[in-house]
C-alpha positions in Angstrom: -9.2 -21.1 10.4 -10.0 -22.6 7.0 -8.4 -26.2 6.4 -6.2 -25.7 3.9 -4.9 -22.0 6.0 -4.2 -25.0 8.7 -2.4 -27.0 6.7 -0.4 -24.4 4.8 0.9 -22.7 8.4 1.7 -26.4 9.1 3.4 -27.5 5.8 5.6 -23.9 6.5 6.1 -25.1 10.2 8.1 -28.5 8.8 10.1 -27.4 6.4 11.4 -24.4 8.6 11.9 -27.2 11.1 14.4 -29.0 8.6 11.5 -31.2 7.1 10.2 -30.9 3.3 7.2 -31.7 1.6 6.0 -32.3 -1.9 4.0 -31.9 -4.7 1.7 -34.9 -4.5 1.5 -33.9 -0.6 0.6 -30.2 -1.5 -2.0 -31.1 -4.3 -3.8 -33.4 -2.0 -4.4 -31.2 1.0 -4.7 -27.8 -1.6 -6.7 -28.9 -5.4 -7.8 -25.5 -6.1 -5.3 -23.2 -4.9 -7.0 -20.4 -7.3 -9.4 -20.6 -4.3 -7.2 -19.0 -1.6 -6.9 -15.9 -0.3 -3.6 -13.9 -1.6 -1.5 -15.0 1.5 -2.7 -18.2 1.2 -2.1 -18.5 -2.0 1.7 -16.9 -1.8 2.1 -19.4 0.3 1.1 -22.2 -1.6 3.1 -21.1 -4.3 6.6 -20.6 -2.4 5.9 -24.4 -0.8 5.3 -25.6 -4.6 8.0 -23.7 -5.5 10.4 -25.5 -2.5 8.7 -29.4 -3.8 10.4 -28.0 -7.4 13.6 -27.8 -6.9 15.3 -30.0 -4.2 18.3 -30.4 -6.8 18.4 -26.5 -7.0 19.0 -26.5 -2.6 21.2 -29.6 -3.1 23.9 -28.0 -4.4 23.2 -24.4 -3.4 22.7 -23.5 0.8 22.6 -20.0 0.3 19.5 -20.6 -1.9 18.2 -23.0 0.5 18.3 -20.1 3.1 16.8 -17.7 1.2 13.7 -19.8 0.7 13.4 -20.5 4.5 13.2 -16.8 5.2 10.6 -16.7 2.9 8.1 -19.4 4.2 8.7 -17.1 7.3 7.6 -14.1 6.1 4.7 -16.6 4.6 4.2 -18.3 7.6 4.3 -14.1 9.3 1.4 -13.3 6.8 -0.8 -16.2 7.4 -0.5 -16.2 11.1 -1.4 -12.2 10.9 -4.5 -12.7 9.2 -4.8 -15.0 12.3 -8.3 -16.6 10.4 
C-alpha cells in the first residue's frame, strides 16, 4: 500500500469516527494528488471537499450525513483495491 493510499483510508477512518481534518493537513501528506489513482484521487477530493465547508455541516446535519456515507463508499473503494 502506497503512503498516501495509507493515509487517505486513515484520514476517511477519523472523520467517519466523528474527527475532521483539513486542508493544510491534506496538502502535506497528498502535494500531487493529480498523481493518484482514480479512487485515490476521489478520495482526496471528497476529504478536500469535507476541509471546505465546515460552515456548510454547521448549520446543515443532513448534509453532514450525506458526506459520511460518501467517505464510506471512498473508504469501500480504496480498501477494495486492497493495494
Amino acid at each position: 500500500m502506497t503512503a498516501n493510499r495509507n493515509f487517505l483510508i486513515n484520514a476517511l477512518r477519523r472523520v467517519l469516527e466523528g474527527g475532521d481534518i483539513d486542508n493544510a493537513e491534506l496538502d502535506a501528506a497528498v502535494p500531487n494528488p493529480l498523481a493518484l489513482d482514480r479512487d485515490e484521487k476521489n478520495a482526496w477530493e471528497e476529504l478536500s471537499h469535507w476541509a471546505d465547508d465546515s460552515d456548510v455541516r454547521a448549520r446543515d446535519a443532513r448534509y453532514t450525513t450525506h458526506k459520511r456515507d460518501r467517505m464510506r463508499d471512498r473508504l469501500a473503494a480504496l480498501n477494495v483495491g486492497g493495494r
